[in-house]
C-alpha positions as CSV (number, residue, x, y, z in Angstrom):
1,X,0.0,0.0,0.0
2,X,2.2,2.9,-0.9
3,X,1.3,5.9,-2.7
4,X,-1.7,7.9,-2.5
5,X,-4.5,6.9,-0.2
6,X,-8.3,7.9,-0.2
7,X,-8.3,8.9,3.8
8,X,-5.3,9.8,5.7
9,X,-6.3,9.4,9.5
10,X,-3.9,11.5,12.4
11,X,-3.8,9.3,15.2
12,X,-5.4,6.0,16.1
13,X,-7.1,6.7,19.4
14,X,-10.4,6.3,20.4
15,X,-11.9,8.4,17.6
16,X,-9.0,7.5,15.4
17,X,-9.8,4.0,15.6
18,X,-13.3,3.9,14.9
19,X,-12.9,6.2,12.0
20,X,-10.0,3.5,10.6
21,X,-13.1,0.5,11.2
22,X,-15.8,2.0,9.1
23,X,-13.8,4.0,6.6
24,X,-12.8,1.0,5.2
25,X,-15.4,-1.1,5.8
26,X,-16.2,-1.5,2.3
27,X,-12.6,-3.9,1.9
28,X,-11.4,-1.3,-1.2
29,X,-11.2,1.9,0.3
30,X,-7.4,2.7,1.2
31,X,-6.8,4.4,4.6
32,X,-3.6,5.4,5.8
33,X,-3.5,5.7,9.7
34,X,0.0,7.5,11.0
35,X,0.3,6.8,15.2
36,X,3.4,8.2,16.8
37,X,3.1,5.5,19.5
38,X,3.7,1.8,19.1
39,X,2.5,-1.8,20.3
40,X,0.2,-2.1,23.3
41,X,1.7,-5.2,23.6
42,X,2.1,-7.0,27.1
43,X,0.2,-7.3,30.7
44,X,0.9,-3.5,31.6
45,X,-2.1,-2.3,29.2
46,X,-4.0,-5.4,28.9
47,X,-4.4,-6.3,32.0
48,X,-7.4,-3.8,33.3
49,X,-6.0,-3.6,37.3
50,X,-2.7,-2.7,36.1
51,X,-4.5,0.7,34.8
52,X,-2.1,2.7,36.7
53,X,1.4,2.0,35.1
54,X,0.8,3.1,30.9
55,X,-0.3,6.3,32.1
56,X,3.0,7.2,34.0
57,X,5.4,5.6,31.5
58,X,7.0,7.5,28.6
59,X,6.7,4.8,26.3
60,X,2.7,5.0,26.2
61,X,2.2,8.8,27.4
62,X,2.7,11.9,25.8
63,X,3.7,13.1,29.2
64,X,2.4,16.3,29.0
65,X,2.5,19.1,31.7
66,X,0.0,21.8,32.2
67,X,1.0,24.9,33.0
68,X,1.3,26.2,36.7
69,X,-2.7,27.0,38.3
70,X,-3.1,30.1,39.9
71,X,-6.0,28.8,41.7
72,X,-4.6,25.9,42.7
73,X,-1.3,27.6,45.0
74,X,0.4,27.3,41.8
75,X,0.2,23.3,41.3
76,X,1.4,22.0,37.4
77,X,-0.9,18.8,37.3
78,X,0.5,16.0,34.8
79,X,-2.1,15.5,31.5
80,X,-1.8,12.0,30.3
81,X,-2.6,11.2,26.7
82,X,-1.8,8.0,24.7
83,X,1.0,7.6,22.8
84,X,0.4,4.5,21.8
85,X,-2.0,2.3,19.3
86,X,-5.8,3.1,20.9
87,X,-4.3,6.2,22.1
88,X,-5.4,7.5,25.2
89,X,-8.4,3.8,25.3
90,X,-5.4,2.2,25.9
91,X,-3.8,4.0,28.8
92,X,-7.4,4.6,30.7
93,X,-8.8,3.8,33.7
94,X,-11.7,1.9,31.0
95,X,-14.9,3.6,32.6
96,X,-17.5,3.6,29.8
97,X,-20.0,6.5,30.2
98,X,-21.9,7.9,27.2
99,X,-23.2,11.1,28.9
100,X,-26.4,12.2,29.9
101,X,-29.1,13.5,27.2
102,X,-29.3,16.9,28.3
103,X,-25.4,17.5,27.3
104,X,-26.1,16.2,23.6
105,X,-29.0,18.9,23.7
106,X,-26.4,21.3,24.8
107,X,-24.4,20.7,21.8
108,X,-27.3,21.2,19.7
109,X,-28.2,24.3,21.1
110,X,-24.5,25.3,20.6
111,X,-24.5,25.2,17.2
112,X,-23.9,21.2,16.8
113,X,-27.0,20.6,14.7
114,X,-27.9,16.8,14.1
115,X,-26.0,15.9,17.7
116,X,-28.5,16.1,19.5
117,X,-29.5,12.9,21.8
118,X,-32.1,11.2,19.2
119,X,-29.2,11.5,16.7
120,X,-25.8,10.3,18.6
121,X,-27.9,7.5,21.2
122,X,-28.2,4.9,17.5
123,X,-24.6,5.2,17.3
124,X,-23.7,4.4,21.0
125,X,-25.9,1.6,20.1
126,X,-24.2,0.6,16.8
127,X,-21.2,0.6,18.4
128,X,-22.0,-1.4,21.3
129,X,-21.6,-4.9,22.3
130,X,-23.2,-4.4,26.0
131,X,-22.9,-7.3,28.7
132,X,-25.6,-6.7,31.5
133,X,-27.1,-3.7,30.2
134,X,-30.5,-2.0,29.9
135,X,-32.4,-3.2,26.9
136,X,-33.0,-1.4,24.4
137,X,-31.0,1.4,25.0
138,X,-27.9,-0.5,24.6
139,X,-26.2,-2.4,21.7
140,X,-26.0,-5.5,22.0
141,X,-24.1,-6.0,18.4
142,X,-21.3,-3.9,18.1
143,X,-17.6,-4.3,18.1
144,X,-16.8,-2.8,21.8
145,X,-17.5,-5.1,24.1
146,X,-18.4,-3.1,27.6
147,X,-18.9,-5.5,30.7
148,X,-19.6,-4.7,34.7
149,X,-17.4,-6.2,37.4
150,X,-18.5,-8.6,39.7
151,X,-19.0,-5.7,42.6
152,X,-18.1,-8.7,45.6
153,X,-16.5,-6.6,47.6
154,X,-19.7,-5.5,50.4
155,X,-18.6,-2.2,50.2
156,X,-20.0,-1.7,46.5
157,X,-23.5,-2.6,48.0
158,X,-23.1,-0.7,51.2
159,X,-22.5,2.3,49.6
160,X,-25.5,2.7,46.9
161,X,-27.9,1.5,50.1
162,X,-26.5,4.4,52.2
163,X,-27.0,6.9,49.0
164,X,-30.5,5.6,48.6
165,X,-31.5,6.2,52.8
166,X,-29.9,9.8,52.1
167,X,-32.6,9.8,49.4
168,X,-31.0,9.1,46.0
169,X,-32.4,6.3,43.8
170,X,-30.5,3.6,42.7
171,X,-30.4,3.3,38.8
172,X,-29.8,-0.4,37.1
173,X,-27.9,1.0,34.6
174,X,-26.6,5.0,34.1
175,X,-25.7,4.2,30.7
176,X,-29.6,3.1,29.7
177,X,-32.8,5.2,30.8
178,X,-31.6,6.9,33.6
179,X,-28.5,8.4,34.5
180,X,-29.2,9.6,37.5
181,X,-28.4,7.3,40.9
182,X,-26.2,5.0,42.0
183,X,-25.3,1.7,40.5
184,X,-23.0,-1.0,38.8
185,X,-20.2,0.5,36.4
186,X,-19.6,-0.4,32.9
187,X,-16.0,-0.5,31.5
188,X,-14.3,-1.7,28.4
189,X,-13.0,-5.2,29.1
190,X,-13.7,-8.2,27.7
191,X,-12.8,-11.7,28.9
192,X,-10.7,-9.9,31.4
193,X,-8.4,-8.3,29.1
194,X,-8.6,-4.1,28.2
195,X,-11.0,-3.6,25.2
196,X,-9.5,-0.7,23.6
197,X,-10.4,0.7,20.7
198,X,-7.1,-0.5,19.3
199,X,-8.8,-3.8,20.4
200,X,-12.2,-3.6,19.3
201,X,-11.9,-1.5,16.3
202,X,-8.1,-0.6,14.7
203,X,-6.9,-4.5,14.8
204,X,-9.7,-6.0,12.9
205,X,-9.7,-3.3,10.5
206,X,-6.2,-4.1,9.9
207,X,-7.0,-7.8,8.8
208,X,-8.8,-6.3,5.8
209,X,-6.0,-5.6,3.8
210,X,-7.1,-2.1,3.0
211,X,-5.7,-0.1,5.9
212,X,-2.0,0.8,6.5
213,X,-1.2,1.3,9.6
214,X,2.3,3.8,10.2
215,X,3.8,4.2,14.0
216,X,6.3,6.2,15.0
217,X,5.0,9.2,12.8
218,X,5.1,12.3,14.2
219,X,3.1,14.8,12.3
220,X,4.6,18.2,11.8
221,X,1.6,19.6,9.9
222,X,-1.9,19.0,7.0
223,X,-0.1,20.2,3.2
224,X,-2.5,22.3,1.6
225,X,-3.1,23.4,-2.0
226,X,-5.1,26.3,-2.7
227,X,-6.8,26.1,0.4
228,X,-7.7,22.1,0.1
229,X,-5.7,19.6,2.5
230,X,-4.0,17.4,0.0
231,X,-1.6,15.4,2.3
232,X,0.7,15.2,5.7
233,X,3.7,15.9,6.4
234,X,5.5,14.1,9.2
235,X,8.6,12.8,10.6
236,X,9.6,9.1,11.1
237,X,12.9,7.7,12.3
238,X,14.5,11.3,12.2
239,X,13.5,11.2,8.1
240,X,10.3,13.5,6.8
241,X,7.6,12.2,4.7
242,X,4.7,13.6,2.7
243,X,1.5,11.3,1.9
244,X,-1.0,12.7,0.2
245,X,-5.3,11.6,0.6
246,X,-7.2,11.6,-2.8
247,X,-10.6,12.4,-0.6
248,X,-10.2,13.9,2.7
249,X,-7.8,14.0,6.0
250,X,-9.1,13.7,8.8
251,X,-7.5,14.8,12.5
252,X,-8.0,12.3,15.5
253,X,-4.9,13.5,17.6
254,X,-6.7,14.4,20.8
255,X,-7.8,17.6,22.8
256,X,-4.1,18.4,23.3
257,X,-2.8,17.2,20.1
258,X,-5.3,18.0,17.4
259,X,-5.6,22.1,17.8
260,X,-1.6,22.4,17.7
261,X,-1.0,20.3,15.1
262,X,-3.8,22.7,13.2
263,X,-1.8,25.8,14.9
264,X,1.8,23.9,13.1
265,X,-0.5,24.2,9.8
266,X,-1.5,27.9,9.5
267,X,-5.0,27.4,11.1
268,X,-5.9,29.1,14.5
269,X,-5.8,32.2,16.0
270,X,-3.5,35.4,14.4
271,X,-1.4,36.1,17.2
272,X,-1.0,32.7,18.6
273,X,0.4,31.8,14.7
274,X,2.7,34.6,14.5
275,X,3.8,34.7,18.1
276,X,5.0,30.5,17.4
277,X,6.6,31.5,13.4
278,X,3.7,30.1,11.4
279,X,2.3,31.7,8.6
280,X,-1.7,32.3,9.2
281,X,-3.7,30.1,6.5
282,X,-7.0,30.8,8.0
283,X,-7.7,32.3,10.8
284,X,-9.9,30.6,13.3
285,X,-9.6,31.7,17.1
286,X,-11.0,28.9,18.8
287,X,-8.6,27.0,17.6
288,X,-7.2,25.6,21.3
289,X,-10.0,27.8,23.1
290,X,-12.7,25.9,25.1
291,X,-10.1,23.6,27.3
292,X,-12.3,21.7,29.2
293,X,-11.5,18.9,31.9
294,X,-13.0,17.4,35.0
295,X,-11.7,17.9,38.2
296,X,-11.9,15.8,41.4
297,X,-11.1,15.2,44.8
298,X,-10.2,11.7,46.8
299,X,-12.7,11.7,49.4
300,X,-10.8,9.0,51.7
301,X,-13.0,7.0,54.6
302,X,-11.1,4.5,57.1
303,X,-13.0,1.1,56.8
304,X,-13.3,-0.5,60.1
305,X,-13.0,-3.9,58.7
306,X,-10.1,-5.5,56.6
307,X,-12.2,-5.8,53.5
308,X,-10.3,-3.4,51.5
309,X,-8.4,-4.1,48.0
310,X,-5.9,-3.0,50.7
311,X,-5.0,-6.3,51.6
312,X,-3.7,-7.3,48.2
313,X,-1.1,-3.9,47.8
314,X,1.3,-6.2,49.0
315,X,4.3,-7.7,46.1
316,X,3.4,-11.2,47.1
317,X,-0.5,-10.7,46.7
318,X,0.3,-8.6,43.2
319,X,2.1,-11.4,42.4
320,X,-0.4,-14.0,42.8
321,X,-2.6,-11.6,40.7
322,X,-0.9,-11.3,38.5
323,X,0.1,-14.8,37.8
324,X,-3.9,-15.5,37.9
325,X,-4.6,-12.8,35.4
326,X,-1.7,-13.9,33.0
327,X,-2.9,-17.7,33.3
328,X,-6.4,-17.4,33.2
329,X,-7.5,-13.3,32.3
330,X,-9.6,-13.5,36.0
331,X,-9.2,-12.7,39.5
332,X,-9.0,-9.4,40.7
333,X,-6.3,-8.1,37.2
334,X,-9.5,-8.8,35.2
335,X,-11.3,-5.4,36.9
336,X,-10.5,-1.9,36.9
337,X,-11.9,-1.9,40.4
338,X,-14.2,1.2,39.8
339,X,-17.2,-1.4,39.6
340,X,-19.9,1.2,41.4
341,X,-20.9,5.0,39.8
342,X,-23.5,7.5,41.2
343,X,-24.5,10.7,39.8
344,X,-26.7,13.3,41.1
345,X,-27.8,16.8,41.0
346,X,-25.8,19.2,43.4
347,X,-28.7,21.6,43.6
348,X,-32.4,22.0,43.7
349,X,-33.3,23.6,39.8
350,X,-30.2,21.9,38.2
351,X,-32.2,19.9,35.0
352,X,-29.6,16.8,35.0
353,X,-26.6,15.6,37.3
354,X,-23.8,17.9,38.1
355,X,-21.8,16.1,40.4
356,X,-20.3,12.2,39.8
357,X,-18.7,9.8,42.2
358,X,-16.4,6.9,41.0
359,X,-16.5,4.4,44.6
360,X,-12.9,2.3,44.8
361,X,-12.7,0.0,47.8
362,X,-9.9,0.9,48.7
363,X,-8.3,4.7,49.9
364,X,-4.7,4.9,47.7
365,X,-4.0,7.8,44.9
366,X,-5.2,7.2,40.9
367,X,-1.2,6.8,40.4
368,X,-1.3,4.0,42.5
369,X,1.2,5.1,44.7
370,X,1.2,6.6,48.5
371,X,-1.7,4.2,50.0
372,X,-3.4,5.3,53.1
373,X,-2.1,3.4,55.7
374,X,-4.2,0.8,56.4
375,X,-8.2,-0.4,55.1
376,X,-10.1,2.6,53.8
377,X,-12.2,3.3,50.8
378,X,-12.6,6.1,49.0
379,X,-14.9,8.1,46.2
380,X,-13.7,10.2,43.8
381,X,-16.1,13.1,43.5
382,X,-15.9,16.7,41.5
383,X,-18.5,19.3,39.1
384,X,-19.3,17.2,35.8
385,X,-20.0,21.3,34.4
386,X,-17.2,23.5,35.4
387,X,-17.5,26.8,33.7
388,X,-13.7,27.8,33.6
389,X,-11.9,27.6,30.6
390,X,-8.5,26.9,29.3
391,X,-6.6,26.8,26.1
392,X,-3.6,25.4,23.9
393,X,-1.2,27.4,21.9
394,X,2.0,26.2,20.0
395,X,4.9,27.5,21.3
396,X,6.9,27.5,18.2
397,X,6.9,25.6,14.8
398,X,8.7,22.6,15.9
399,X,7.1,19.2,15.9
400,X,8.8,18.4,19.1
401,X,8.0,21.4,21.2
402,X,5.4,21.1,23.7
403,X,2.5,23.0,23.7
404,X,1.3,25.7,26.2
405,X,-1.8,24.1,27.8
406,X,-3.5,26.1,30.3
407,X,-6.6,24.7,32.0
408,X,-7.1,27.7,34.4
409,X,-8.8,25.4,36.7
410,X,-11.7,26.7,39.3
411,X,-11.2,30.3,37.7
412,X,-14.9,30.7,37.8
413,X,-16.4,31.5,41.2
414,X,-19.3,29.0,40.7
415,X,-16.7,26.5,40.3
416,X,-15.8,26.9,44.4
417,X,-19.6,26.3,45.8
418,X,-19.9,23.6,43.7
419,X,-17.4,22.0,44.7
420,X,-18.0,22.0,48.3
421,X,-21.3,21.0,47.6
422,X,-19.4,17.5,46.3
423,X,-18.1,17.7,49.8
424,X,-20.9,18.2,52.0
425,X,-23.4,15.7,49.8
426,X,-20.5,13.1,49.9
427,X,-20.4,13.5,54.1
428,X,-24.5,12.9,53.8
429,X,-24.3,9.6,52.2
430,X,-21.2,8.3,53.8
431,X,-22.9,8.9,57.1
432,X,-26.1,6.7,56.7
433,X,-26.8,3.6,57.9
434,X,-25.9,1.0,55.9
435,X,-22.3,2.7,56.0
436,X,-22.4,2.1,60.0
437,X,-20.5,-1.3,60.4
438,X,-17.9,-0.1,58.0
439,X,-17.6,3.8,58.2
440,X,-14.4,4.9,60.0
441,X,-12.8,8.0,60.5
442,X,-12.8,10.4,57.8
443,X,-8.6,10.4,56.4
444,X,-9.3,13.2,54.1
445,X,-10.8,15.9,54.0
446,X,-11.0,15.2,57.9
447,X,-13.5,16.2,60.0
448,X,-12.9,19.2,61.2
449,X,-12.8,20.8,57.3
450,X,-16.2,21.7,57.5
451,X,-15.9,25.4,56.9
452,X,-15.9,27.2,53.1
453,X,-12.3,28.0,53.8
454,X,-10.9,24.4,55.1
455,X,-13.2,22.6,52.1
456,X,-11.7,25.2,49.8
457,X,-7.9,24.7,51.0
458,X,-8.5,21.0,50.7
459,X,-10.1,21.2,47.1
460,X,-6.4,24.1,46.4
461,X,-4.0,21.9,47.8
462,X,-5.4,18.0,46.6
463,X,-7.6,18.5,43.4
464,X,-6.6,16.1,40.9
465,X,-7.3,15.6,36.8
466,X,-10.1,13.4,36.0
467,X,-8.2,13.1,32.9
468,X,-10.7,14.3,30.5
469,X,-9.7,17.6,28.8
470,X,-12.0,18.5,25.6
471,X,-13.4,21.0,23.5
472,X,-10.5,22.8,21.9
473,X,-11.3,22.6,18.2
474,X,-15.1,23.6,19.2
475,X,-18.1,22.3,16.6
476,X,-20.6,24.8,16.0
477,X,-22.9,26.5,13.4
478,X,-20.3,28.0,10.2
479,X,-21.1,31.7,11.1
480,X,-19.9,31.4,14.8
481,X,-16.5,33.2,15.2
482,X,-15.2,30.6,17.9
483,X,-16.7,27.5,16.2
484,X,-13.6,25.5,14.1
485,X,-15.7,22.4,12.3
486,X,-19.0,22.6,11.5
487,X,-21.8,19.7,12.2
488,X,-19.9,17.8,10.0
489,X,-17.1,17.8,11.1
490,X,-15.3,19.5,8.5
491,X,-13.0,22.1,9.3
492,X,-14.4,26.1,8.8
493,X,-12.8,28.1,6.0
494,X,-10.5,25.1,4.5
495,X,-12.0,22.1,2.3
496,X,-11.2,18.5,3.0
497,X,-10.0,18.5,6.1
498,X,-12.1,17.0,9.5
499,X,-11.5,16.9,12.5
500,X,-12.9,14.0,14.9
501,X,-12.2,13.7,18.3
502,X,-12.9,14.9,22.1
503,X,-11.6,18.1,21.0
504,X,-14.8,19.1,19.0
505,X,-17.0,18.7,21.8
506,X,-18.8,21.9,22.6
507,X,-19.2,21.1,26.2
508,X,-18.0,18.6,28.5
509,X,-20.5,15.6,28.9
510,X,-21.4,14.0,32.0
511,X,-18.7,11.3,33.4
512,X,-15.7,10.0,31.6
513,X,-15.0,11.1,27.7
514,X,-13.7,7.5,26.1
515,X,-17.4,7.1,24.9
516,X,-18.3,9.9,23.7
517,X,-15.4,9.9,21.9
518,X,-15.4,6.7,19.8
519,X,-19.0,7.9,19.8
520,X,-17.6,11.0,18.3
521,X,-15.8,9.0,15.5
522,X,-18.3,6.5,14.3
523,X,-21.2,9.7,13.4
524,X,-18.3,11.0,11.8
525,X,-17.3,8.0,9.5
526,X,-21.1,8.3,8.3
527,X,-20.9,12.2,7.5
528,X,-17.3,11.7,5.6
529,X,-18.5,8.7,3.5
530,X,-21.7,10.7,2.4
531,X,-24.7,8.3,4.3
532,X,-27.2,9.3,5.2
533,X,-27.2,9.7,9.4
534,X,-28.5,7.0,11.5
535,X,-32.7,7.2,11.9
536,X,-33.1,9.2,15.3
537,X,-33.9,7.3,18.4
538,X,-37.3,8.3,19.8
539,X,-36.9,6.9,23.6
540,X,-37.2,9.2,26.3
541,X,-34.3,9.6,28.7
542,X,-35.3,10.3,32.3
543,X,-35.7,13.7,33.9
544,X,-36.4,14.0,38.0
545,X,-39.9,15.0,38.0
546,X,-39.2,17.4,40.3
547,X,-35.6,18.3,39.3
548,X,-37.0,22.5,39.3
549,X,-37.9,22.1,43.7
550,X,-36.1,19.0,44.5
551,X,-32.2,18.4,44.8
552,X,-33.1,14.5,45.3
């Protein structure tokens, strides 16, 4: 397959991927994906409790450092993206939320006509292969297999009982009828290994002959003639190439990587181009506006019994884990361990949840390091809506420069009371009943951070990444000044060019971004090939009743 292909895809992430399936679905199409990662090869992906590891190693991260927060006593926090085939599906912590229907009529409402909830929920469908789910508003045909845990640990059912005396509902699945409650988690594994999208979608597409697959290819920038992307340029083994796409490129690189490599190629705002050496093709300013990202807080509870995952921390209990996991793909290296979800509404006259909590039965940090000493349990909580935002510029025109990304996290007064909110509610729940026989002291906040000010110098000094930054190559109607791709996905002011990804996202959705995203590139496959959209769903997503009185 060398010469000219039909579609050149950057990057073979979560998008990426699902763009590479149904591109060349037909056997005869040719599509050319370039990844500047490599293999994802061996237990440290694969194996779902190892989640921790590919996300602090240079070999599958991008390693990426935001800059210092102001808000946050001047804390750089670390951005992990995917260097590595599934991109950043493959370095995840493989929690599979599609969002709640009111975000999708956000989008809409933005400017993101045809992405509204009746148009994206037959693709989250099409692209599902759910085990355990609600019928019918999950797929039960597709090629990404999503599965629930087996939630053993007493903790798991503890919990959602104490959120429902507190007077939450519990929901049988968040990712069918109604998001809002407390209930089992889906992820993205399948007989016990991680089901990326390198797994479920770029592998088999690769048996068909018709796709090309290029690692190690670092894009410097989209080659343009007379104001139509004809081809890519980018660097491989310290040698530069130029491939050139009889129909269209299209951009997967990622929130991060996506608007700067658009920025390298003359598109984005004036002074950001000229300030980094580029010379302006078009001018778009929201290129690298919009940064988005979820932020959240370890809300650690002693556990008075020695149930926790705590007891298996140990080299000689990872060991025997492992060794199960390797053997067999079960045991405990066959979950992610985030097997229980809630979401609810932080407020009284809040129309959908605002607020998530991830429960882990066990209190230790996402990096897997610095465990609490001794059994404890812990939920991560945070604002699903945050209204600061951020941005990414180029620093220069070199491929291997970092880019300036700025999240300008909890710059937004509303950003502080709802966050303490997560604090407060979180204290209500852990505090019922059914917690009783397990509930301990609290390890962090702490009890006595009960005032704005100590809740607010716990949320400075130990926010953390959810890991989900978005919306920096914004989709919106063509006559918006900050909107970069239209409905379409096609790139404003330029022809044949797309861009498909997190980082078209008007707004953050509700929960974790992997689904959304491969959501994101499956519509898009349908709009680049010229079909028609899927028919529209017409099932009715729940609302509280009372949501405009009522904050449960």
């Amino acid at each position: 397959m060398d010469g000219d292909y039909d579609y050149i895809i950057i990057g073979s992430g979560s998008a990426g991927s699902a763009l590479a399936y149904r591109l060349g679905e037909d056997g005869t199409t040719r599509v050319l994906v370039l990844e500047y990662g490599g293999s994802d090869a061996g237990p440290l992906i694969q194996m779902p409790a190892a989640l921790s590891y590919p996300m602090n190693m240079k070999r599958y991260d991008w390693g990426y450092l935001a800059e210092p927060e102001p808000a946050l006593g001047g804390r750089s926090l670390v951005c992990p993206r995917g260097k590595v085939i599934g991109g950043s599906s493959s370095i995840n912590g493989m929690i599979y939320v599609r969002g709640h229907a009111g975000d999708y009529a956000h989008w809409e409402e933005s400017g993101a006509a045809g992405w509204g909830y009746a148009d994206v929920l037959p693709y989250f469908r099409r692209m599902e292969h759910s085990h355990g789910g609600e019928e019918p508003w999950r797929g039960t045909s597709g090629p990404l297999h999503v599965t629930r845990g087996p939630r053993d640990n007493p903790l798991h059912d503890a919990f959602v009982k104490s959120a429902e005396a507190a007077g939450y509902a519990a929901t049988p699945d968040y990712n069918g009828h109604r998001q809002e409650g407390f209930g089992p988690a889906d992820m993205t594994v399948w007989k016990g290994r991680r089901w990326s999208a390198a797994n479920a979608y770029l592998k088999p597409a690769m048996k068909r002959g018709n796709l090309r697959l290029v690692t190690g290819a670092m894009v410097e920038r989209i080659l343009f003639e007379g104001g139509r992307a004809v081809g890519v340029a980018y660097y491989r083994g310290g040698a530069r190439h130029e491939v050139r796409a009889k129909a269209e490129v299209v951009l997967s690189a990622g929130a991060i990587n996506s608007p700067a490599i658009l920025q390298r190629s003359g598109i984005g705002p004036g002074p950001v181009l000229q300030a980094a050496g580029v010379t302006p093709l078009v001018e778009r300013n929201g290129v690298g506006a919009n940064l988005q990202d979820h932020l959240e807080v370890y809300f650690q509870i002693a556990c008075l019994q020695p149930i926790t995952l705590y007891r298996h921390l140990g080299l000689l209990a990872k060991a025997r884990i492992g060794a199960e996991w390797l053997f067999f793909k079960t045991g405990l290296g066959a979950s992610n361990q985030f097997e229980t979800l809630g979401f609810i509404r932080s407020a009284a006259g809040i129309a959908y949840p605002d607020i998530q909590y991830h429960f882990l039965p066990v209190a230790i940090s996402y990096d897997g390091t610095a465990p609490a000493e001794g059994h404890g349990f812990q939920l991560h909580v945070g604002p699903m809506r945050s209204k600061s935002r951020g941005h990414v510029h180029i620093r220069d025109d070199s491929v291997v420069t970092s880019p300036e990304i700025r999240f300008n996290y909890m710059s937004h007064p509303d950003d502080w009371e709802e966050f303490r909110r997560c604090i407060r509610l979180s204290r209500d729940i852990i505090q019922q009943a059914p917690m009783d026989p397990y509930r301990g002291a609290e390890i962090q906040p702490g009890e006595t951070a009960t005032s704005d000010e100590d809740i607010d110098g716990f949320i400075r000094d130990h926010a953390e990444s959810a890991y989900h930054p978005c919306g920096t190559v914004r989709m919106g109607a063509v006559n918006d000044p900050m909107a970069v791709v239209d409905p379409q996905c096609r790139v404003i002011g330029v022809e044949g060019l797309r861009v498909a990804d997190s980082s078209i996202f008007p707004r953050i959705t509700n929960g974790n971004l992997n689904a959304p995203s491969i959501m994101t590139g499956e519509k898009a496959a349908d709009h680049i090939l010229g079909r028609a959209p899927l028919a529209r769903a017409n099932d009715t997503p729940f609302f509280h009743p009372g949501w405009q009185s009522e904050q449960r």
